[in-house]
N, CA, C and O atoms as a GROMACS GRO file, in nm:
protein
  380
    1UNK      N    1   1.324  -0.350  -0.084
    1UNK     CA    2   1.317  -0.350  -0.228
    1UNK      C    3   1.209  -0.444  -0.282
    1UNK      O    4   1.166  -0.426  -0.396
    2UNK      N    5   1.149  -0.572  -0.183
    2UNK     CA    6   1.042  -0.652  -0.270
    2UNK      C    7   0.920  -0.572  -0.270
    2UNK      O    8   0.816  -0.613  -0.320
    3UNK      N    9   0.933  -0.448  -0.210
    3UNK     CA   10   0.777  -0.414  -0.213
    3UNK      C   11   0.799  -0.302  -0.352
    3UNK      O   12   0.705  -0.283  -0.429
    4UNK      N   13   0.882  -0.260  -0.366
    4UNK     CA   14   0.866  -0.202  -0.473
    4UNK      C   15   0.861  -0.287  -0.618
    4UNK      O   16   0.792  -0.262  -0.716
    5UNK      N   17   0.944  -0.382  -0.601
    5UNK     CA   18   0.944  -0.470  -0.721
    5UNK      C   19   0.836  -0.535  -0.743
    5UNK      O   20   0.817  -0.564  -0.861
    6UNK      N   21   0.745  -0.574  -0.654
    6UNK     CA   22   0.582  -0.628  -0.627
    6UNK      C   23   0.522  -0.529  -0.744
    6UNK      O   24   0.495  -0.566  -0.859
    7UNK      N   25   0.500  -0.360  -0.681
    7UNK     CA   26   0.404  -0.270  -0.699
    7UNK      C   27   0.456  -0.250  -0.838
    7UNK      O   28   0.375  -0.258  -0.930
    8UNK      N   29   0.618  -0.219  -0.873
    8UNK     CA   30   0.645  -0.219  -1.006
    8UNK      C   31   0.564  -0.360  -1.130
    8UNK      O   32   0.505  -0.339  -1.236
    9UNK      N   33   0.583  -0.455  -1.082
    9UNK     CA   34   0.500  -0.591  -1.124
    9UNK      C   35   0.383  -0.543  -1.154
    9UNK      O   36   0.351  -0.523  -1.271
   10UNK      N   37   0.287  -0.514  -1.033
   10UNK     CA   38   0.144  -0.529  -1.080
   10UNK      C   39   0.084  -0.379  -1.166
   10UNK      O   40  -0.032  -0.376  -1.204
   11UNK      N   41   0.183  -0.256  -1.191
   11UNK     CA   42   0.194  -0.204  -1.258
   11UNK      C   43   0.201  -0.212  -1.407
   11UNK      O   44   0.140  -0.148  -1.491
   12UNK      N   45   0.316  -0.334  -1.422
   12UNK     CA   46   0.297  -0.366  -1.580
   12UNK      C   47   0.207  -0.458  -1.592
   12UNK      O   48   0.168  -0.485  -1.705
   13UNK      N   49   0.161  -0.518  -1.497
   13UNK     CA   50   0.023  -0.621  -1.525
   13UNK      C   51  -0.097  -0.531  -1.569
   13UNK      O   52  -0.164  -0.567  -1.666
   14UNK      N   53  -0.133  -0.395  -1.490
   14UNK     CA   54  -0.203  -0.376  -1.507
   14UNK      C   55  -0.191  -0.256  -1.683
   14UNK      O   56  -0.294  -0.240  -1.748
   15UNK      N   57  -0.079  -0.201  -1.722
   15UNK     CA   58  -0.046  -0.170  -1.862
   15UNK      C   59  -0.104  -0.267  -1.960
   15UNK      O   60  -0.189  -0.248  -2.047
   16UNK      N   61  -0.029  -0.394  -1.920
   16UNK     CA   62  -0.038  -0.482  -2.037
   16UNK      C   63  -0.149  -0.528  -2.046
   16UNK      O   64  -0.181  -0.573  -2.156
   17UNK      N   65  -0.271  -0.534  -1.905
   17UNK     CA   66  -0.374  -0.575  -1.896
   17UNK      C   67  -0.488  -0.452  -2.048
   17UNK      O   68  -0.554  -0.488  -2.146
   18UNK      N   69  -0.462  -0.326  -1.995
   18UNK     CA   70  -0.495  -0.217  -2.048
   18UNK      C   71  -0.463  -0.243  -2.174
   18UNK      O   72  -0.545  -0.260  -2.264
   19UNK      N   73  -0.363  -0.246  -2.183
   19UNK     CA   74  -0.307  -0.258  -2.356
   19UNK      C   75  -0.432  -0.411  -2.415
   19UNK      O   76  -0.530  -0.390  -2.487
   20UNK      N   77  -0.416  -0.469  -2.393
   20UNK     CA   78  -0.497  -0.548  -2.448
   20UNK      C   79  -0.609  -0.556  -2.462
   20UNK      O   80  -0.633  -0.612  -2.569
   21UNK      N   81  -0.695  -0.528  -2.409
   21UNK     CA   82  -0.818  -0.487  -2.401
   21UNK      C   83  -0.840  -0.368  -2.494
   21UNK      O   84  -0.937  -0.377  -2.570
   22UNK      N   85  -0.761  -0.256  -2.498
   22UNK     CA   86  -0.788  -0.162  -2.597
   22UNK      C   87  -0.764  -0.180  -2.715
   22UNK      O   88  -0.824  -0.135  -2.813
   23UNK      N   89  -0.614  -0.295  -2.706
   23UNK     CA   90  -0.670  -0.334  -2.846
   23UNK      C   91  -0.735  -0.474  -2.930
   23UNK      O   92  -0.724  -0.510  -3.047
   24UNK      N   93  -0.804  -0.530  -2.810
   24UNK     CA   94  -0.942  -0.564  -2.839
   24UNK      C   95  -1.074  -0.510  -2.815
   24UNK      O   96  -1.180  -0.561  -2.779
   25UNK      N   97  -1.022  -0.350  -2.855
   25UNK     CA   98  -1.128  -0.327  -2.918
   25UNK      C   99  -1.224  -0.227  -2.801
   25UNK      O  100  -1.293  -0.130  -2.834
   26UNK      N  101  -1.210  -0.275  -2.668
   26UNK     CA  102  -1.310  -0.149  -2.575
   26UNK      C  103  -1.229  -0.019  -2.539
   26UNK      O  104  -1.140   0.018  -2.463
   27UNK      N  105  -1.308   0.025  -2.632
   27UNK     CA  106  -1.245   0.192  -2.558
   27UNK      C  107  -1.340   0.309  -2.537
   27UNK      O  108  -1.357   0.415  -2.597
   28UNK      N  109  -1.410   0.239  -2.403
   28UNK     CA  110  -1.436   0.351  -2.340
   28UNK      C  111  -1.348   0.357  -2.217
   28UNK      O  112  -1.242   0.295  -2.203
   29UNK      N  113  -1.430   0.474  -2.090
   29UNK     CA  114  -1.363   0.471  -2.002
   29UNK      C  115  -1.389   0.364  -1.927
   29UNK      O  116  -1.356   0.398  -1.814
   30UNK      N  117  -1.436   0.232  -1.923
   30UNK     CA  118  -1.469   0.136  -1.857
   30UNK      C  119  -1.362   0.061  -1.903
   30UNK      O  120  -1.361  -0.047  -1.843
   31UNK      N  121  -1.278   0.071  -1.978
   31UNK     CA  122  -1.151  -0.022  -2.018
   31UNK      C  123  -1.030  -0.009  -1.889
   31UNK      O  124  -0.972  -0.113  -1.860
   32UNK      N  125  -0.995   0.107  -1.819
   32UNK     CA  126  -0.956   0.094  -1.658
   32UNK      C  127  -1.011   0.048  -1.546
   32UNK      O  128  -0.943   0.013  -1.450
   33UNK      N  129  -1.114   0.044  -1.549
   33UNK     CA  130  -1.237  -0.070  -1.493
   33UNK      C  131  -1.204  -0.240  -1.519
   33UNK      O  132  -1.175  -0.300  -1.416
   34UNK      N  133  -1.204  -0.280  -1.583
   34UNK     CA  134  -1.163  -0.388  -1.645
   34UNK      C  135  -1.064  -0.461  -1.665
   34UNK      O  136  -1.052  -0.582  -1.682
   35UNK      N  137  -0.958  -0.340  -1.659
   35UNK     CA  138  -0.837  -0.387  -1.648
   35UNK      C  139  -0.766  -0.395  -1.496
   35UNK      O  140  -0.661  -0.459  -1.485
   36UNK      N  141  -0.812  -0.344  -1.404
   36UNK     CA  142  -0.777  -0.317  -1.301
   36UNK      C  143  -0.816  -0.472  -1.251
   36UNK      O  144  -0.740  -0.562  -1.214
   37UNK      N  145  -0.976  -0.472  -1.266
   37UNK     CA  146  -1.034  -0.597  -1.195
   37UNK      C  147  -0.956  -0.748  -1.256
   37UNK      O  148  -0.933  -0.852  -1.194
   38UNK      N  149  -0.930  -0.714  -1.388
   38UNK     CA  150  -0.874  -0.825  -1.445
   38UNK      C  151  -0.684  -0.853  -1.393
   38UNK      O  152  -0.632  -0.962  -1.367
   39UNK      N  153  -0.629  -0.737  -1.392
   39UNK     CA  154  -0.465  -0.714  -1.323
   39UNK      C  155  -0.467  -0.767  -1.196
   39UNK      O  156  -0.370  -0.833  -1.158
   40UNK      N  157  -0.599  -0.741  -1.097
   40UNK     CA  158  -0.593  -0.793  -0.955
   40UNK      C  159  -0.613  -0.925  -0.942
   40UNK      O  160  -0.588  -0.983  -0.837
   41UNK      N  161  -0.655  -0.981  -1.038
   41UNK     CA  162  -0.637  -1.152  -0.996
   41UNK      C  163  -0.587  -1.196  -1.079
   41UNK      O  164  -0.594  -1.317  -1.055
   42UNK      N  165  -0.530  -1.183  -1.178
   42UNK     CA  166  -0.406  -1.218  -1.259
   42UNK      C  167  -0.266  -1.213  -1.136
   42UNK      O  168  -0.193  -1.306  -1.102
   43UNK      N  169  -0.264  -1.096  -1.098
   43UNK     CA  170  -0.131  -1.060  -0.982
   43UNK      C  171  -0.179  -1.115  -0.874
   43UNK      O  172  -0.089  -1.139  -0.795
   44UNK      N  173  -0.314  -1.154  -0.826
   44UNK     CA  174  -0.327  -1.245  -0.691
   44UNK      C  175  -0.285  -1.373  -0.756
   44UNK      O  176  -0.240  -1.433  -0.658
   45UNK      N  177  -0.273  -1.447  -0.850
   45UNK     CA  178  -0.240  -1.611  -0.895
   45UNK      C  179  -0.079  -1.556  -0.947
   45UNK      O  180   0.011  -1.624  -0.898
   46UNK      N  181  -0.052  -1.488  -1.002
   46UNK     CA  182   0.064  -1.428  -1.078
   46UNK      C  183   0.187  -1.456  -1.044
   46UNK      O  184   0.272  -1.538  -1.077
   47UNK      N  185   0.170  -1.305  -0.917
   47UNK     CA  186   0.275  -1.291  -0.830
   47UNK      C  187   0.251  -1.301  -0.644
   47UNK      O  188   0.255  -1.209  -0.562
   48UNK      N  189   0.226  -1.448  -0.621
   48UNK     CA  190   0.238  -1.491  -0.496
   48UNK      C  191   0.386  -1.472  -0.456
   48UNK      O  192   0.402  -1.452  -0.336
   49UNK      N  193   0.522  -1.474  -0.548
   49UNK     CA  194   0.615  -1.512  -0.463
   49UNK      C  195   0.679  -1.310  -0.425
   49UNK      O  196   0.753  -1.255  -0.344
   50UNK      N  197   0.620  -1.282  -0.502
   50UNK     CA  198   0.678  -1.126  -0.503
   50UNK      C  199   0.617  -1.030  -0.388
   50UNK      O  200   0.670  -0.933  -0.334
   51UNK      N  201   0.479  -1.091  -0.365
   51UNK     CA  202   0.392  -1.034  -0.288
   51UNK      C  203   0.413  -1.094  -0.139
   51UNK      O  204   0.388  -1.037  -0.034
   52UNK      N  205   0.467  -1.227  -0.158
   52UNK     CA  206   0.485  -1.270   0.009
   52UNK      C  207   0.627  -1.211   0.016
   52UNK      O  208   0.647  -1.154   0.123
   53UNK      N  209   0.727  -1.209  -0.066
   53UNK     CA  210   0.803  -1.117  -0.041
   53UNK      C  211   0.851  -0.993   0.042
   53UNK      O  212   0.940  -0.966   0.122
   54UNK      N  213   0.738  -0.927  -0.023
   54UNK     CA  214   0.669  -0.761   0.007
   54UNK      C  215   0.622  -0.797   0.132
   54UNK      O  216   0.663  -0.696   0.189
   55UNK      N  217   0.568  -0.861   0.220
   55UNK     CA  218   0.479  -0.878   0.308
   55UNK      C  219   0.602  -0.958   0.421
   55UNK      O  220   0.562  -0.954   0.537
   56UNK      N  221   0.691  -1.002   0.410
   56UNK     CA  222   0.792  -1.080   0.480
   56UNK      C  223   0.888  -0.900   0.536
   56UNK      O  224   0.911  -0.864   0.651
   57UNK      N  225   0.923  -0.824   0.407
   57UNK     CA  226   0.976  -0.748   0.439
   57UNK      C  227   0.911  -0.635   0.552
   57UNK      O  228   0.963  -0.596   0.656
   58UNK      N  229   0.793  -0.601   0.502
   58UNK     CA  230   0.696  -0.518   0.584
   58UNK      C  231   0.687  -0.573   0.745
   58UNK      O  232   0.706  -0.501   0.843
   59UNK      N  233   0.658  -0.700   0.747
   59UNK     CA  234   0.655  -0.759   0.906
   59UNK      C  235   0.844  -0.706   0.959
   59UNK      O  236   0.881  -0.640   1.056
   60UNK      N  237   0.918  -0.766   0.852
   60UNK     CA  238   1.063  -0.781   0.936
   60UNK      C  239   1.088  -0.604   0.999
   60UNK      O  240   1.141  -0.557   1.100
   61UNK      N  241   1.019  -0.544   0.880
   61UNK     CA  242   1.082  -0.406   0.924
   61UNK      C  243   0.991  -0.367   1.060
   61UNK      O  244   1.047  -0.308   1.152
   62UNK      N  245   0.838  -0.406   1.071
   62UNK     CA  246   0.804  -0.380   1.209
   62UNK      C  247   0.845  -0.472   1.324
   62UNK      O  248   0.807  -0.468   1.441
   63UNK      N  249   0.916  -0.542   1.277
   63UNK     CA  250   0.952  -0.588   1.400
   63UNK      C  251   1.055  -0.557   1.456
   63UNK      O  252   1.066  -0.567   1.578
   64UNK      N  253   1.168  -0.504   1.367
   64UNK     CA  254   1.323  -0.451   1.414
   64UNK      C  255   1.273  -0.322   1.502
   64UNK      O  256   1.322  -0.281   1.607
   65UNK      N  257   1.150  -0.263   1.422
   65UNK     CA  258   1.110  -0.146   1.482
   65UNK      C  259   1.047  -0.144   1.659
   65UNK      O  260   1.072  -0.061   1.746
   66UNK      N  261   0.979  -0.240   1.665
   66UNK     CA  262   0.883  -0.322   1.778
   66UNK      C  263   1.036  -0.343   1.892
   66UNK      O  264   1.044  -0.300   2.007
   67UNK      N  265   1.130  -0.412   1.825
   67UNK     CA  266   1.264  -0.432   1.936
   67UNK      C  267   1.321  -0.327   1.947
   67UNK      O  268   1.308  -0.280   2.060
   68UNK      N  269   1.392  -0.253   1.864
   68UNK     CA  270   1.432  -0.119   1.927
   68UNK      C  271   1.363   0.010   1.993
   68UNK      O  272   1.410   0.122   2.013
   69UNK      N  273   1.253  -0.035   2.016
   69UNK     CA  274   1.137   0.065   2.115
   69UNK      C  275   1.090   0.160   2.020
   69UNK      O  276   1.064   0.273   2.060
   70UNK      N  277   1.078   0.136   1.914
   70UNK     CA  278   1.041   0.281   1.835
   70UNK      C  279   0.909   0.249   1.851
   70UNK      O  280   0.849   0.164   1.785
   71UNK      N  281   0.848   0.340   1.967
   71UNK     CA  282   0.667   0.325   1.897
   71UNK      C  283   0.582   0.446   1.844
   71UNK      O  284   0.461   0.467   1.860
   72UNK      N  285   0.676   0.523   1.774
   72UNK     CA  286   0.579   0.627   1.733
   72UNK      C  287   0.620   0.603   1.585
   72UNK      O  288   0.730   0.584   1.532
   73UNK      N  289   0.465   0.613   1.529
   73UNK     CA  290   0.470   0.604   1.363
   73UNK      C  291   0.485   0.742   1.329
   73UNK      O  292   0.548   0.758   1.225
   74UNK      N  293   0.454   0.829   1.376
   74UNK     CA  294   0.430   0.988   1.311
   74UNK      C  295   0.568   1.040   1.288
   74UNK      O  296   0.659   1.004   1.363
   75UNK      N  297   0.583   1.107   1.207
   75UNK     CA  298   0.689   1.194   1.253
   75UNK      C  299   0.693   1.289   1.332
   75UNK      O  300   0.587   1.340   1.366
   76UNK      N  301   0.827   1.341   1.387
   76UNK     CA  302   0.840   1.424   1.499
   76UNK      C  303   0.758   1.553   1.489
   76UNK      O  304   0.732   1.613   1.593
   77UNK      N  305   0.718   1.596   1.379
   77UNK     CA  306   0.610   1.719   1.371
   77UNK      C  307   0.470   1.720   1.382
   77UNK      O  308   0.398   1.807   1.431
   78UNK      N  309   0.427   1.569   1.309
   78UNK     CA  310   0.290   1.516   1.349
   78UNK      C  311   0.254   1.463   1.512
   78UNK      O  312   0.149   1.481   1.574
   79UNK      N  313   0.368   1.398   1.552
   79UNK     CA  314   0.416   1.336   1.704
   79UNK      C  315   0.374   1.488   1.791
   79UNK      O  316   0.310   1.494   1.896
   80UNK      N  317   0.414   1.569   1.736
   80UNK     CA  318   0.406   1.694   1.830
   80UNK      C  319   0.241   1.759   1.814
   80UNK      O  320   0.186   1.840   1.888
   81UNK      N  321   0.206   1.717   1.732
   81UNK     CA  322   0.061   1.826   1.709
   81UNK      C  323  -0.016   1.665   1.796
   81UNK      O  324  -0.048   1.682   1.914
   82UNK      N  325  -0.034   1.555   1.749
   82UNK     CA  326  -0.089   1.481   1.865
   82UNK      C  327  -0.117   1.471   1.986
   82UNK      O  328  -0.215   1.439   2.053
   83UNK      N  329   0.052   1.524   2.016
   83UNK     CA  330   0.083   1.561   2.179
   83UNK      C  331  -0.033   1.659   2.210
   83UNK      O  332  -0.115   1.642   2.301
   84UNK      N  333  -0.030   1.769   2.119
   84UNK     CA  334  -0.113   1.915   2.181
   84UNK      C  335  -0.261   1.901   2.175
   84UNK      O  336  -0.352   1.951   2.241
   85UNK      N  337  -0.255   1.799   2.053
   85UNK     CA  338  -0.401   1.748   2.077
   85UNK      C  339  -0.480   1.652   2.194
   85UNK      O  340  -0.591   1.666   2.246
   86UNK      N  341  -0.382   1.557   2.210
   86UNK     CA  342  -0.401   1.494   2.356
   86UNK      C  343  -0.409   1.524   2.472
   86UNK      O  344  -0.471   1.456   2.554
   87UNK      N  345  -0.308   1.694   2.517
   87UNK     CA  346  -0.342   1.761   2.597
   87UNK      C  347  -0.508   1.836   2.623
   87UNK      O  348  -0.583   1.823   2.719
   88UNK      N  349  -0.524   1.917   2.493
   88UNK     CA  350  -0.633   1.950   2.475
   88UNK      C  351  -0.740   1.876   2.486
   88UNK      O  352  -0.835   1.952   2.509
   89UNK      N  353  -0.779   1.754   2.481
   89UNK     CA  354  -0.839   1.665   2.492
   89UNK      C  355  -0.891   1.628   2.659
   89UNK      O  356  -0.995   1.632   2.724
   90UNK      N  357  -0.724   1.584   2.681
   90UNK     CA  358  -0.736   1.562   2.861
   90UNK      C  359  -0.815   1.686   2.926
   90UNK      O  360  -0.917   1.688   2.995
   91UNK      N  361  -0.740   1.779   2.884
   91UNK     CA  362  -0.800   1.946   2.933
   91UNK      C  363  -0.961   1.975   2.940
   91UNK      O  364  -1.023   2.022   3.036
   92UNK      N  365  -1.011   1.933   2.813
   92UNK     CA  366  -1.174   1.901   2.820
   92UNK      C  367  -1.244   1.836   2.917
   92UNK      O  368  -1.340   1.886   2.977
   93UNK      N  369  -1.186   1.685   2.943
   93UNK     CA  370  -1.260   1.631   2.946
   93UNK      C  371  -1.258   1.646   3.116
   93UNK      O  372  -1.363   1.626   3.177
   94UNK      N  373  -1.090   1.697   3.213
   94UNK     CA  374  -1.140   1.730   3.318
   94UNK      C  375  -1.220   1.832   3.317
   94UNK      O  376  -1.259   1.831   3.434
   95UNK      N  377  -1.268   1.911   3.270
   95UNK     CA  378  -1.299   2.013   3.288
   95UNK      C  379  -1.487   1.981   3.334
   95UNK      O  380  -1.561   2.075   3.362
   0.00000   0.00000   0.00000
């Protein structure tokens, strides 16, 4: 849940960033430009505790993953076209 509450965060940073700026006044399309660049280091000083959060959870979950042997990221349908591709591959290259 901290990674969503992070991305929800720098979401309204970057609204409210937007909102302000338009209504001071720039409105072209360079006002999402601006606000973006301005939301990303507002939320890099902002939200350090939300973001190490997000980043505590992301490690914990690869690591439960790393101990219970799970090492395939793909899913079982992508896992399978890899496979056929890896065959095909081997198949070449004895060839």
């Amino acid at each position: 849940m901290p990674f969503v509450v992070y991305s929800v965060l720098r979401l309204a940073l970057f609204g409210a960033c937007l909102g302000l700026l338009w209504w001071a006044g720039l409105r072209t399309w360079l006002v999402a430009v601006a606000a973006a660049f301005l939301a990303w280091g507002l939320s890099y000083v902002l939200l350090a505790g939300p973001r190490d959060a997000a980043a505590r959870q992301l490690a914990e979950r690869a690591e439960r993953r790393r101990a219970a042997g799970d090492r395939t990221v793909l899913g079982r349908r992508a896992q399978e076209d890899a496979d056929v591709e890896d065959a095909a591959d081997e198949a070449a290259r004895d060839s």
